[in-house]
C-alpha positions, 0 to 999 in steps of 0.5 A: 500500500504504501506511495499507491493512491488510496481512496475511500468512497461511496460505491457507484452502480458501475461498482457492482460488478467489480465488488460482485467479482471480489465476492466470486474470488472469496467463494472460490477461495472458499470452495477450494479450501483456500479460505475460512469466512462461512460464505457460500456462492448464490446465497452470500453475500452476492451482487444483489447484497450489493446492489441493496446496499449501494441503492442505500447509500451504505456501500463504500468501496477502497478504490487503489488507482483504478481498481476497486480492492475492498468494500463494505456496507456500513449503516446504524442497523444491528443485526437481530443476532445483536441483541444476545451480544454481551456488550460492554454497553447496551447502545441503540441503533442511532448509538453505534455505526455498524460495519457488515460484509468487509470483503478484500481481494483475495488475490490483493490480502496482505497488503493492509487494504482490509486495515486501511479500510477499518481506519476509514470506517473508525474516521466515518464514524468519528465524524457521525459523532458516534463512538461505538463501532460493532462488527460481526464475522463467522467463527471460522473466519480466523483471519478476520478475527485476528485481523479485529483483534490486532485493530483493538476490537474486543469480542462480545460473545458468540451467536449460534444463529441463521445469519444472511441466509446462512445456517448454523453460523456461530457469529463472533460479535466485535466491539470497540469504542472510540476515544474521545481526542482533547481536541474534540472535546 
């Protein structure tokens, strides 16, 4: 990553197709054993998941250059599997900024996109003047919940549920509060 161009954004239409292609890329990696993330092709997340999240205004991608690495749909919504979170504060929907479906090219992992991304959504939601951030992954997402732990996300309980279609998922619940800087006092 370091002297490429980076930028962060709301997705576009004409970005579908390209997060489409990242969401495909993780379900082959997954089909072939290569990865751990609890996705399955043709139920999620798909270009469908996509599309609703983009028409939302809540899809944001990681544009390097001309290509799209990364994306994820950030909202104030907490999945229903929330509510058996053991959160270290009960916290609303308008309290917190939520980040769902974080995806990064396969091919691209390892050089910090998905980090980079996380530092973007913590500055999204500083400047929403919010402080609680939540993010959700699958168990078997190993390297995803590595990458939270190192981030100074904590975890919040485990969630045996139905989640986007999938079942028998047990969903990890991740929290992490932002500080408040003097000078944003």
């Amino acid at each position: 990553m370091q002297g490429e161009h980076v930028l962060f954004r709301r997705a576009e239409l004409d970005d579908i197709p390209a997060v489409a292609a990242i969401y495909d890329e993780i379900h082959a990696m997954e089909e072939s054993g290569k990865a751990s993330t609890g996705w399955k092709r043709g139920i999620y997340p798909t270009e469908k998941n996509a599309l609703e999240a983009c028409n939302a205004g809540e899809l944001f991608v990681e544009v390097v250059g001309d290509t799209i690495v990364a994306s994820a749909r950030i909202n104030q919504v907490q999945p229903d599997a929330y509510r058996q979170g053991n959160w270290s504060e009960k916290a609303e929907d308008s309290q917190v900024m939520v980040l769902h479906t974080l995806t990064v090219s396969p091919s691209l992992s390892g050089r910090g996109y998905g980090s980079a991304f996380m530092a973007f959504y913590e500055k999204y939601t500083a400047e929403h003047g919010l402080r609680i951030i939540r993010i959700d992954t699958n168990e078997i997402n190993t390297r995803a919940r590595e990458m939270y732990r190192y981030l100074g996300y904590k975890e919040a309980g485990v969630v045996p549920c139905e989640f986007n279609g999938l079942k028998d998922v047990n969903l990890v619940l991740l929290e992490k509060r932002l500080q408040i800087s003097d000078e944003e006092n």
